[in-house]
Z-matrix of the N, CA and C atoms (Angstrom, degrees):
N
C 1 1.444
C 2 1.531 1 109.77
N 3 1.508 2 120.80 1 -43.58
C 4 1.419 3 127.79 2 170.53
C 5 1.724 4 111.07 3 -47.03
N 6 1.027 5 108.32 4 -42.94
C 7 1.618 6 114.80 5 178.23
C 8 1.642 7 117.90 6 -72.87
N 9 1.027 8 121.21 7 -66.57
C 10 1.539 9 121.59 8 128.86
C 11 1.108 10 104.86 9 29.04
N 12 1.501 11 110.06 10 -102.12
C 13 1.348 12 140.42 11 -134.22
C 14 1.462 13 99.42 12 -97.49
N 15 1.569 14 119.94 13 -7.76
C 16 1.449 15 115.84 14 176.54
C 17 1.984 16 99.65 15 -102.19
N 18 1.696 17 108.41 16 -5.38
C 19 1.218 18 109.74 17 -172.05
C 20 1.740 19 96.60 18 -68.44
N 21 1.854 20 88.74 19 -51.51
C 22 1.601 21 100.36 20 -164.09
C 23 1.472 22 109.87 21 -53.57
N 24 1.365 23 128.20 22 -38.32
C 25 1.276 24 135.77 23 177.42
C 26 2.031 25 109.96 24 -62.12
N 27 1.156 26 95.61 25 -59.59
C 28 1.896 27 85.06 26 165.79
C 29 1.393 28 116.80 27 -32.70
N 30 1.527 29 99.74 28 -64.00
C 31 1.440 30 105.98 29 -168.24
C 32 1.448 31 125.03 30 -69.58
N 33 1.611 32 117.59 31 4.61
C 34 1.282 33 124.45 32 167.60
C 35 1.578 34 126.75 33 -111.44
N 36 1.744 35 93.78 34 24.61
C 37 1.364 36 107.96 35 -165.26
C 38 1.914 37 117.25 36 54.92
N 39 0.704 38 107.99 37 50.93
C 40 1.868 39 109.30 38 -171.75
C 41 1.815 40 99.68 39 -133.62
N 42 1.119 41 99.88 40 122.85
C 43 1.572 42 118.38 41 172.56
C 44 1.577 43 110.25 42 -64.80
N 45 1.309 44 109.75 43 -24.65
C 46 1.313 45 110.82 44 -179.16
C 47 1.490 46 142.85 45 -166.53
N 48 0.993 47 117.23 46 153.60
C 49 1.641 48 105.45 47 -115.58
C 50 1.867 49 96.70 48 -112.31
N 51 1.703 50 88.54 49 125.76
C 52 1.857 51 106.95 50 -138.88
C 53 2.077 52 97.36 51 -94.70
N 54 1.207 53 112.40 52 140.86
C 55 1.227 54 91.37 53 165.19
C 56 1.030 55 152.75 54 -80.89
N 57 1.588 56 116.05 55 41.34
C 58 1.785 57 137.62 56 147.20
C 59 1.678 58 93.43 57 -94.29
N 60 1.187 59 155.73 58 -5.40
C 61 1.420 60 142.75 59 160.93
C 62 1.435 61 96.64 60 -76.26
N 63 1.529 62 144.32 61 -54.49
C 64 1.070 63 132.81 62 173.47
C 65 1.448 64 130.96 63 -18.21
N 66 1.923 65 88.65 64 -76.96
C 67 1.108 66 112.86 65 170.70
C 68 1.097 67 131.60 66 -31.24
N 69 1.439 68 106.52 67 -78.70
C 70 1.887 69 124.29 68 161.82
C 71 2.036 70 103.12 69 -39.60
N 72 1.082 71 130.81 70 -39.44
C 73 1.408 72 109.33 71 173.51
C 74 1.414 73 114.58 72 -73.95
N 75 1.031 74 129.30 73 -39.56
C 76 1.641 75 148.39 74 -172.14
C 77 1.916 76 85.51 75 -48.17
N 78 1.288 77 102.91 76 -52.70
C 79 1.847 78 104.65 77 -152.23
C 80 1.541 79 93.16 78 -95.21
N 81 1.199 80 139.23 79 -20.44
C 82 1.104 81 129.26 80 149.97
C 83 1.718 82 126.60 81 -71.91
N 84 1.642 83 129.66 82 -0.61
C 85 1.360 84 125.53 83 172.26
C 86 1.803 85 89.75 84 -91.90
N 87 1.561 86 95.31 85 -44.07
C 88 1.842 87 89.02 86 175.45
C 89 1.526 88 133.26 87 -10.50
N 90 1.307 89 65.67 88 -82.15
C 91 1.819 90 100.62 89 165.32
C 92 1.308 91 124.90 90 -54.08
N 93 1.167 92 115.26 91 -31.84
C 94 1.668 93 91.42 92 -171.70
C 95 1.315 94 113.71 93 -124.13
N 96 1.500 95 114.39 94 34.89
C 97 1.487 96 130.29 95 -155.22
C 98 1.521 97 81.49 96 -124.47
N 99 1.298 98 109.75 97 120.72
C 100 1.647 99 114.96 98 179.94
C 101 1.766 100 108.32 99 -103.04
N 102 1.126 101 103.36 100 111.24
C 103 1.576 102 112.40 101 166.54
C 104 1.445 103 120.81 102 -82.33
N 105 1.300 104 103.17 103 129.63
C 106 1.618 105 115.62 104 -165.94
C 107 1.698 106 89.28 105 -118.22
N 108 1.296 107 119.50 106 91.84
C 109 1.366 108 111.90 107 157.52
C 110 1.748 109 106.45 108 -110.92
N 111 1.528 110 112.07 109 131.57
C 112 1.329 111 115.34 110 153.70
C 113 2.042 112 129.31 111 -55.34
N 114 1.143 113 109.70 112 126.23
C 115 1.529 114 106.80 113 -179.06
C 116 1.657 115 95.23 114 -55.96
N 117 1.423 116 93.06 115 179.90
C 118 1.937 117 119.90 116 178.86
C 119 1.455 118 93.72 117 -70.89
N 120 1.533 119 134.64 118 172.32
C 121 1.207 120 151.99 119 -176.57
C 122 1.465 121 99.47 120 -122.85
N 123 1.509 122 111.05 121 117.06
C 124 1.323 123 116.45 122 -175.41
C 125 1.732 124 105.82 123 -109.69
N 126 1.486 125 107.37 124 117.11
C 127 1.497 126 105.70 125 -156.65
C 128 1.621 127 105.29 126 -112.68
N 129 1.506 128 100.14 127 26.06
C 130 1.885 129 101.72 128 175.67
C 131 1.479 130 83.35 129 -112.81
N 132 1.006 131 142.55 130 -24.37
C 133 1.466 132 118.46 131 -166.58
C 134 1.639 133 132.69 132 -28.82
N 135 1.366 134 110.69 133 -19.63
C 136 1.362 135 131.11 134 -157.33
C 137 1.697 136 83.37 135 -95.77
N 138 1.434 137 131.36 136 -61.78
C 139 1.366 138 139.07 137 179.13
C 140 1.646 139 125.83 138 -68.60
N 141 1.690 140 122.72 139 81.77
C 142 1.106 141 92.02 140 -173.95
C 143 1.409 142 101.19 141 -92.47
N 144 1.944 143 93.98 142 165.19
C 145 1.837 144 98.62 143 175.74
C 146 1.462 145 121.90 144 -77.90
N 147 1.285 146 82.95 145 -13.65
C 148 2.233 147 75.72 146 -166.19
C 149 1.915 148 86.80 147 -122.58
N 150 1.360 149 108.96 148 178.83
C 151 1.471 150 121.75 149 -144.04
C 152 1.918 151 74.15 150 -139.69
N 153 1.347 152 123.22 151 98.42
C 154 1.316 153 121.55 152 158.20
C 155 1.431 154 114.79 153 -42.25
N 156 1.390 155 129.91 154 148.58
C 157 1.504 156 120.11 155 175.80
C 158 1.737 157 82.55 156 -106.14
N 159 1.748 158 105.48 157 156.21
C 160 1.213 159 131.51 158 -177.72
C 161 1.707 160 118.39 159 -85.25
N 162 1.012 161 99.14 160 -17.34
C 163 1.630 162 107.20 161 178.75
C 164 1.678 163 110.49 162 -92.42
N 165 1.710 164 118.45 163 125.39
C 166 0.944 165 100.62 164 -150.81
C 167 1.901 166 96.54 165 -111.90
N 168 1.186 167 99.84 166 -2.66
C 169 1.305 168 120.90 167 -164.19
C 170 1.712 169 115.38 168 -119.03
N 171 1.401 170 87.51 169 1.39
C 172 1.895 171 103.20 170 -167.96
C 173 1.630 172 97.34 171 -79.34
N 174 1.600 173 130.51 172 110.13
C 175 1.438 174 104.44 173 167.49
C 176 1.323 175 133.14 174 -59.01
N 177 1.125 176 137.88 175 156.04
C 178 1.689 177 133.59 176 179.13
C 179 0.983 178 113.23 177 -103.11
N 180 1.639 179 144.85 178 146.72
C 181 0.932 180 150.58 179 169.77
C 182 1.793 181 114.64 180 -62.08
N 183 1.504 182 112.76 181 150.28
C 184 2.200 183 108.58 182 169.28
C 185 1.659 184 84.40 183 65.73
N 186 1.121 185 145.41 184 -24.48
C 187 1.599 186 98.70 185 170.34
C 188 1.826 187 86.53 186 121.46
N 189 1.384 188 123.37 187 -7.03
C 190 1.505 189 115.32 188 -159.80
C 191 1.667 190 104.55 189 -88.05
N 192 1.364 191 114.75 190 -159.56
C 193 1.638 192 109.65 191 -157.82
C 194 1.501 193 91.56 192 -126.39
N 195 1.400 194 126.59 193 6.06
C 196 0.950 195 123.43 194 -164.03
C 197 1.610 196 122.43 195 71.04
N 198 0.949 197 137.64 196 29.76
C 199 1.828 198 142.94 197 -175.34
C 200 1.516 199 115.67 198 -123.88
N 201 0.851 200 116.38 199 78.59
C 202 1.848 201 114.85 200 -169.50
C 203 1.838 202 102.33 201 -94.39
N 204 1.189 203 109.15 202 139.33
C 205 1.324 204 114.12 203 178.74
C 206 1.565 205 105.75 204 -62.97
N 207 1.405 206 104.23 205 144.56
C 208 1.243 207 116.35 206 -173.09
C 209 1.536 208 99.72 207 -81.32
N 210 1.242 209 150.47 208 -43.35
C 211 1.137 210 133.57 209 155.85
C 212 1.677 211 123.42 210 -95.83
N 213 1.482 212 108.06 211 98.21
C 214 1.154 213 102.42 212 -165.47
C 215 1.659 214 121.62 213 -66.79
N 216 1.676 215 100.31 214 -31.41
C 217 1.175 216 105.06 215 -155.39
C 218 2.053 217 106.20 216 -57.71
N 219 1.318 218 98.98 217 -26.70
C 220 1.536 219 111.56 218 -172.10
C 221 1.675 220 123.60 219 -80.55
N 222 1.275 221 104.58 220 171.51
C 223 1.567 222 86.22 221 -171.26
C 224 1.556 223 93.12 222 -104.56
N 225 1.700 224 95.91 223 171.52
C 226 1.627 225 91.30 224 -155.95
C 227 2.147 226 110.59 225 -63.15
N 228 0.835 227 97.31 226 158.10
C 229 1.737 228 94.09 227 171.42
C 230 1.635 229 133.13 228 -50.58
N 231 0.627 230 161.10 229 85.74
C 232 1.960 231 153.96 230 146.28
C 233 1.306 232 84.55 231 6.38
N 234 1.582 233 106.12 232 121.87
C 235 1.982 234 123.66 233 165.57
C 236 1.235 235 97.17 234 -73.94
N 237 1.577 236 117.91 235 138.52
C 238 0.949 237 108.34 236 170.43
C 239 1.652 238 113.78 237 -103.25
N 240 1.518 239 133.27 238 133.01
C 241 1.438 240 143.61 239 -164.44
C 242 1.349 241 115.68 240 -149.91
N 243 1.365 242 119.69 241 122.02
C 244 1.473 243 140.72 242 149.49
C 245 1.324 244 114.25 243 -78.60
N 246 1.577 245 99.82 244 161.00
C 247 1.266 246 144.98 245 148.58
C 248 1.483 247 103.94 246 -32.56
N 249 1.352 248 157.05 247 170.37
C 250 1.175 249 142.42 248 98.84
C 251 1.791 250 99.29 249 -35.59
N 252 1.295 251 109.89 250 -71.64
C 253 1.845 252 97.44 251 -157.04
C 254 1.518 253 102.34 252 -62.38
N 255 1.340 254 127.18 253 -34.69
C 256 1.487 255 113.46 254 163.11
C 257 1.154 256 128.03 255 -5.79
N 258 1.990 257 96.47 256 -71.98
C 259 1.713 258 123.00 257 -165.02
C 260 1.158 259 103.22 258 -71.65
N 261 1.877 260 118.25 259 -31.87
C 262 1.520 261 99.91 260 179.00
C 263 1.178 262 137.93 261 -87.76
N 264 1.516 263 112.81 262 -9.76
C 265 1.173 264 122.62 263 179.73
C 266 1.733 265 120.27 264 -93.58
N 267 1.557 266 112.67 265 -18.45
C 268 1.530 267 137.81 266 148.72
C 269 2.060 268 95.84 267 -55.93
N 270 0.900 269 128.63 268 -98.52
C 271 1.166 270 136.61 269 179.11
C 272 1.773 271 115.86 270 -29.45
N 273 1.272 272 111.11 271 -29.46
C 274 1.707 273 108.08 272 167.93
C 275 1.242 274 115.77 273 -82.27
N 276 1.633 275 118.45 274 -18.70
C 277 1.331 276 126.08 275 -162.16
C 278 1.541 277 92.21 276 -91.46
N 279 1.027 278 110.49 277 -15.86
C 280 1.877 279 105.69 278 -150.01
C 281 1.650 280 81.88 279 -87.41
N 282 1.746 281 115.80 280 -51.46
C 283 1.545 282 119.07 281 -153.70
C 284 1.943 283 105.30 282 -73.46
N 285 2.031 284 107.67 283 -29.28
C 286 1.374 285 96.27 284 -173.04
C 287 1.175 286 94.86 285 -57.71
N 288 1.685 287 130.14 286 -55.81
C 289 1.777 288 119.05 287 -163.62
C 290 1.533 289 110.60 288 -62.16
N 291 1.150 290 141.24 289 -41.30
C 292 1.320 291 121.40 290 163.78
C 293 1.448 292 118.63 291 -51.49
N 294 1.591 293 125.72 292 -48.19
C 295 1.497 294 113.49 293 -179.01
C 296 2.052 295 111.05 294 -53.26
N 297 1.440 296 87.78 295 -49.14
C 298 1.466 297 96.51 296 178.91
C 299 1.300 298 120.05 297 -53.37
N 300 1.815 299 137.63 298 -22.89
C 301 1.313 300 146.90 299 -174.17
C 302 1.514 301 99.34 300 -82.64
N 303 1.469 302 90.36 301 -42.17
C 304 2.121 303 90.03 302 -170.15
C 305 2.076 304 103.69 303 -68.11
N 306 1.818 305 101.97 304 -41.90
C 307 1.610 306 89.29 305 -173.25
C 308 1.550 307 88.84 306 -62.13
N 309 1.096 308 146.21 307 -56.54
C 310 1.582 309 121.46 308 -150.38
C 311 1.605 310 109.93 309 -68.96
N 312 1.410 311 114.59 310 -9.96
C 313 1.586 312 93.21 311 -179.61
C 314 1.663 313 107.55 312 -96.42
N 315 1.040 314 81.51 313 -13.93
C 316 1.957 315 94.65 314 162.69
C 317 1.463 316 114.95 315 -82.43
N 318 0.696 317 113.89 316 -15.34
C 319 1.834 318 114.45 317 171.92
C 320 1.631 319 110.66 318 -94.89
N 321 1.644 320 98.05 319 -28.45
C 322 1.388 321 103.44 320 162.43
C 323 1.788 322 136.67 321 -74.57
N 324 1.093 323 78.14 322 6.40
C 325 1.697 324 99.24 323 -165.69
C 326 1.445 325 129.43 324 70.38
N 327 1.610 326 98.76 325 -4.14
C 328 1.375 327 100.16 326 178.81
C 329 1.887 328 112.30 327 -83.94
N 330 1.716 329 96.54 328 177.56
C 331 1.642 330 84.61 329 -174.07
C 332 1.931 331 100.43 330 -115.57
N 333 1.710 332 77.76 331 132.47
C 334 1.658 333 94.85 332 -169.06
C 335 1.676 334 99.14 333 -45.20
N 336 1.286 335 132.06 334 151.49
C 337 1.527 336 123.97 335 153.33
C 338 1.343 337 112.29 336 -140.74
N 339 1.172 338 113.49 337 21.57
C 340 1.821 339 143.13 338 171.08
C 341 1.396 340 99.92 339 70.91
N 342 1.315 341 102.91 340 171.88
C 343 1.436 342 123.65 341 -173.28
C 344 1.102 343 116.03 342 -88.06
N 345 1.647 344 118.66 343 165.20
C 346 1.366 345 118.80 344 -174.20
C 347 1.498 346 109.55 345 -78.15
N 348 1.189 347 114.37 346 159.33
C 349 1.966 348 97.16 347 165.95
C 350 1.443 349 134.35 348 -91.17
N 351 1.838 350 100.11 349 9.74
C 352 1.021 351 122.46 350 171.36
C 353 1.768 352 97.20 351 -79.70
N 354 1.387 353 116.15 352 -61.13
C 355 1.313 354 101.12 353 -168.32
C 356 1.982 355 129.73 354 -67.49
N 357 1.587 356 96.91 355 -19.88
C 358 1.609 357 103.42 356 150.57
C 359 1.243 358 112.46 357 -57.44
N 360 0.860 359 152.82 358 -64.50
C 361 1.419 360 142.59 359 -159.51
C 362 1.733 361 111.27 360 -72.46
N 363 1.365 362 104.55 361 -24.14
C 364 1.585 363 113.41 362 -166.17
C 365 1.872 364 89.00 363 -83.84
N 366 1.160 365 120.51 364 -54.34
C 367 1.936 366 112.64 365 161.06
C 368 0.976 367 125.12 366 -42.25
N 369 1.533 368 115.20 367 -47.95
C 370 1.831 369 103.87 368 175.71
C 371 1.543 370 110.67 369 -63.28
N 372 1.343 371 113.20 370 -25.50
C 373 1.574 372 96.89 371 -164.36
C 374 1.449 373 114.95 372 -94.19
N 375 1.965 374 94.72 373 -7.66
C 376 1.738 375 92.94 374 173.41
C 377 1.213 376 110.92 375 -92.51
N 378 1.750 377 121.90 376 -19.66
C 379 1.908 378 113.27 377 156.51
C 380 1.650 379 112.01 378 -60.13
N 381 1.597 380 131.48 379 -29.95
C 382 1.556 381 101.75 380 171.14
C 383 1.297 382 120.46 381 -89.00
N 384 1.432 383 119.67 382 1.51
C 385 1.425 384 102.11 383 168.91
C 386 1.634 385 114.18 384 -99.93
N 387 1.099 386 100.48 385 -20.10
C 388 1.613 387 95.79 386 167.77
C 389 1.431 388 120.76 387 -81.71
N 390 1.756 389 118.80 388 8.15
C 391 1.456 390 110.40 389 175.32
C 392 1.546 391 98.61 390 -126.98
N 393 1.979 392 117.34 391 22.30
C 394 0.965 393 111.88 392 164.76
C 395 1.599 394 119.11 393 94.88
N 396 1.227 395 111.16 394 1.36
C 397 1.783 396 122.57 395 -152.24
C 398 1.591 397 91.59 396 -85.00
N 399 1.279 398 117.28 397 -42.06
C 400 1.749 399 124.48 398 -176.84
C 401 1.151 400 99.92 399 -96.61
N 402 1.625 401 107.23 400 144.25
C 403 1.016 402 115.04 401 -175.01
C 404 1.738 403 94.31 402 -130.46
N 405 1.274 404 122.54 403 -39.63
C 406 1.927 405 130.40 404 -179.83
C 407 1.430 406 99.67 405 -109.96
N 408 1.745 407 74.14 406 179.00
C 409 1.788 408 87.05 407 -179.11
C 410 1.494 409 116.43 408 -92.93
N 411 1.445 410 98.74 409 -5.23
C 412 1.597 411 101.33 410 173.88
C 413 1.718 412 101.40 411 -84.13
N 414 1.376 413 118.36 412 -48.47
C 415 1.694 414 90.59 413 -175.23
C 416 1.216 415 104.58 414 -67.81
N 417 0.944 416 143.78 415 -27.39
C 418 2.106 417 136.88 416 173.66
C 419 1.216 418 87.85 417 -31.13
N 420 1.759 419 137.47 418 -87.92
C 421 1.135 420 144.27 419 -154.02
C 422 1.227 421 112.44 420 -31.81
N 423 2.159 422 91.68 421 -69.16
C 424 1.236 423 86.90 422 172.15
C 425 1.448 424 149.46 423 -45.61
N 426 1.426 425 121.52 424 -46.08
C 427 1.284 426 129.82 425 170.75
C 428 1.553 427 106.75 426 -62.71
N 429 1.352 428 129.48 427 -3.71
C 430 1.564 429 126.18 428 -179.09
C 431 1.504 430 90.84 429 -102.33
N 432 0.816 431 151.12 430 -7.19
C 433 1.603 432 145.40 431 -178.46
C 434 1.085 433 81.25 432 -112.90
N 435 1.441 434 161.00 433 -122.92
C 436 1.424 435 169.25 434 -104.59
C 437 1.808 436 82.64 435 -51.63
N 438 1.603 437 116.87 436 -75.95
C 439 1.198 438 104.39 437 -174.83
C 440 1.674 439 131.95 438 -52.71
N 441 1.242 440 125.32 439 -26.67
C 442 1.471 441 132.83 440 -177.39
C 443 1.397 442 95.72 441 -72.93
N 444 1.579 443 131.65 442 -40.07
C 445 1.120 444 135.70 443 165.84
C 446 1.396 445 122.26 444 -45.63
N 447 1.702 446 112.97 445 -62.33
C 448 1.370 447 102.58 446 174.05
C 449 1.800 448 115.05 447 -74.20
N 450 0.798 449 134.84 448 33.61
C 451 1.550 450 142.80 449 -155.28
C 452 1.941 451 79.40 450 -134.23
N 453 0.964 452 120.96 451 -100.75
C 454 1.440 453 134.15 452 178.81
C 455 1.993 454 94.51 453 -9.26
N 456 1.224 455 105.22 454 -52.27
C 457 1.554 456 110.93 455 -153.78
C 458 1.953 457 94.50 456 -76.90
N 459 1.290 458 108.20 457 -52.34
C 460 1.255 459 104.45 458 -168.22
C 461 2.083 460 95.01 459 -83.15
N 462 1.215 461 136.81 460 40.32
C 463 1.402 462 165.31 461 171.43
C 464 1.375 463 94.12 462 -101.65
N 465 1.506 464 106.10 463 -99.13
C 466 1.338 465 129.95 464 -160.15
C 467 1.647 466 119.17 465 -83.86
N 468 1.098 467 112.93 466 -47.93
C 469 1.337 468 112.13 467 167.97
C 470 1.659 469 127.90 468 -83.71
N 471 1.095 470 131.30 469 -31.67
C 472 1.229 471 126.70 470 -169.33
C 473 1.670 472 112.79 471 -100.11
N 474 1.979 473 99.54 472 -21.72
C 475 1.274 474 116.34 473 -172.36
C 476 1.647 475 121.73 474 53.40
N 477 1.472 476 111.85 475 21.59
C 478 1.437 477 110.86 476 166.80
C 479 1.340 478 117.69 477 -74.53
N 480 1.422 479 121.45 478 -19.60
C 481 1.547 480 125.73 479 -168.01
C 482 1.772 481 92.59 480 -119.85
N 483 1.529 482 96.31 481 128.44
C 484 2.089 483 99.69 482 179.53
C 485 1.667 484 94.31 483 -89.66
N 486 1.262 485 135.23 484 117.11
C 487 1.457 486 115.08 485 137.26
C 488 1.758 487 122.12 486 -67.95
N 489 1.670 488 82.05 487 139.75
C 490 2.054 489 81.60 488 -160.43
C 491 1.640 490 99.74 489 -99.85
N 492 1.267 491 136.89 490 111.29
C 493 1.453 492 152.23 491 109.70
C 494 1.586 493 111.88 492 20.02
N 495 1.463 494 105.22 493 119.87
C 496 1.560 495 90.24 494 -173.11
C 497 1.558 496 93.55 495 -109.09
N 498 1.350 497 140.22 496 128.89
C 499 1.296 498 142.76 497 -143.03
C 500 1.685 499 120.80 498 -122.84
N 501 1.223 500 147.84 499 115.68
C 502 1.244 501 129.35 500 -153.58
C 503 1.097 502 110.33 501 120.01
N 504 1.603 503 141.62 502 -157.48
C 505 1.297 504 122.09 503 -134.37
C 506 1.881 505 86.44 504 -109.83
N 507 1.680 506 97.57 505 158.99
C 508 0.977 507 124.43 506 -171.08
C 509 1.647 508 99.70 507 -57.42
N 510 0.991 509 127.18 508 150.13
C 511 1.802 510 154.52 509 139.74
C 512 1.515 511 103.15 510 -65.76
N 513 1.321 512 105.40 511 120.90
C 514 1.785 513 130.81 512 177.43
C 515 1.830 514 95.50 513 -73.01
N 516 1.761 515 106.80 514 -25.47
C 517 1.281 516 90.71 515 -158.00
C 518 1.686 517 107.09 516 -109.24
N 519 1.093 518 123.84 517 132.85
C 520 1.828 519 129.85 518 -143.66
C 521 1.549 520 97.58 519 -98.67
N 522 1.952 521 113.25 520 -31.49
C 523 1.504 522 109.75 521 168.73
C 524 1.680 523 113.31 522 -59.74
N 525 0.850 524 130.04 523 -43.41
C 526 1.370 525 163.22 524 -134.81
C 527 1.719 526 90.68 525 -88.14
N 528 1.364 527 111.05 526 -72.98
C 529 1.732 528 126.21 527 -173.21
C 530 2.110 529 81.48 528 -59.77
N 531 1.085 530 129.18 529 -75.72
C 532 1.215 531 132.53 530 -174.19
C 533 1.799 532 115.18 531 -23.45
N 534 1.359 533 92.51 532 -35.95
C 535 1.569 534 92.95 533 172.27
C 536 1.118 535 128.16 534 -98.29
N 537 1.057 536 114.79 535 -13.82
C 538 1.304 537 116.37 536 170.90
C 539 1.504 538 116.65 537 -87.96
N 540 0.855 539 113.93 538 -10.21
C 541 2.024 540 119.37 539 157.53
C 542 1.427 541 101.96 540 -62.68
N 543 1.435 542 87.54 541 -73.26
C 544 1.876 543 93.21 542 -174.37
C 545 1.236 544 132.74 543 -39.35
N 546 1.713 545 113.75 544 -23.36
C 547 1.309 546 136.11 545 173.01
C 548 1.350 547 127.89 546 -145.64
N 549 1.613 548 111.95 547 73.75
C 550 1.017 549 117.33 548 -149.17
C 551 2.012 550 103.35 549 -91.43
N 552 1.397 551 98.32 550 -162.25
C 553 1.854 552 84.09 551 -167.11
C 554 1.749 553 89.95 552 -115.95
N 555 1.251 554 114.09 553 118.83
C 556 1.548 555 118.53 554 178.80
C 557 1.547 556 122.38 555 -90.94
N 558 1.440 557 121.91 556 148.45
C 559 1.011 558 117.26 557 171.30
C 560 1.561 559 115.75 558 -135.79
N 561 1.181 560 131.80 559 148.06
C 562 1.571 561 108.58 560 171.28
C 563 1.239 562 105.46 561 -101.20
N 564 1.515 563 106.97 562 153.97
C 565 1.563 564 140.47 563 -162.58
C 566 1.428 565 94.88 564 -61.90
N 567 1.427 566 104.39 565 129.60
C 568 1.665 567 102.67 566 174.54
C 569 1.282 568 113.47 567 -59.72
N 570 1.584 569 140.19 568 -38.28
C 571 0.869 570 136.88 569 -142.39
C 572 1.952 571 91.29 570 -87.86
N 573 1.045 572 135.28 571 -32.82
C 574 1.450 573 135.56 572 -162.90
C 575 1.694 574 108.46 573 -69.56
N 576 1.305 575 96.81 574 131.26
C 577 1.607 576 114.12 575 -179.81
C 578 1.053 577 106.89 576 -109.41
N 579 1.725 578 120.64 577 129.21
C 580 1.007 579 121.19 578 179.70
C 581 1.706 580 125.14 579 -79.61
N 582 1.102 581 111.30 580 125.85
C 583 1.648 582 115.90 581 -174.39
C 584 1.540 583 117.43 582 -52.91
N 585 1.265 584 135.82 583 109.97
C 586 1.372 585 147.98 584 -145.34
C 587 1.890 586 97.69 585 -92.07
């Protein structure tokens, strides 16, 4: 800014450098200094609370918009929202221990076929209680939903994590297919580099 502001003063013929040259540099680094901040990570998107009604022209009775919570009896949900660096540093932690599970079963000679997403989530929650981070049984939950959440997101949205498809003939048994959705076997995408 000192340089700047001794430019603006050259260039106005002035030996010395006045405080409107300041100024004018101050509002010119302003300006032309581009801030790159990432928004918050909104991790209900997948869950909405209310059930839009389809009629757009239908009047409603009391004055309402037509949108009634799909579970009324409950109170509404806690949004769940990150950091950008939150999500990324949750999300680097999640992919080094999966990369790290696959080299050791490859060093083991066995063949990686990724982990369950039951047992990712069951590691993150035994690194915060063993470094003290939980203290109840309500933040356990919590941090087990926040994580299945960002797991789902870096799944479907970010596509760093593959859920793998088990392919070939159907299962007679419907509990069985049911669980294996619910807990499917993950791998991360070879091609993804982890952000340093």
């Amino acid at each position: 800014m000192v340089r700047l502001a001794e430019a603006l003063a050259k260039m106005h013929c002035s030996g010395h450098v006045t405080p409107n040259h300041v100024h004018e540099a101050h509002r010119l680094l302003n300006k032309s200094i581009i801030r790159v901040e990432q928004p918050d990570i909104h991790l209900d998107e997948e869950d909405p609370q209310y059930e839009p009604s389809m009629d757009v022209d239908q009047d409603t009775p009391n004055g309402t918009n037509g949108e009634e919570p799909v579970n009324g009896d409950q109170a509404p949900k806690k949004k769940l929202t990150l950091s950008f660096e939150e999500y990324k540093s949750l999300s680097n932690m999640l992919v080094v221990f999966m990369r790290k599970e696959e080299v050791e079963a490859e060093s083991k000679g066995e063949e990686s076929s990724g982990m369950r997403k039951s047992a990712v989530v069951s590691w993150y929650l035994e690194q915060l209680v063993s470094q003290g981070h939980i203290e109840s049984e309500d933040e356990l939950l919590e941090r087990k939903t926040l994580v299945e959440k960002v797991i789902d997101r870096l799944m479907y949205h970010d596509q760093v994590i593959i859920p793998l498809q088990t392919t070939g003939l159907k299962s007679t048994q419907k509990s069985s297919e049911q669980e294996v959705e619910d807990d499917p076997l993950l791998v991360v995408h070879p091609n993804y580099v982890v952000d340093a």
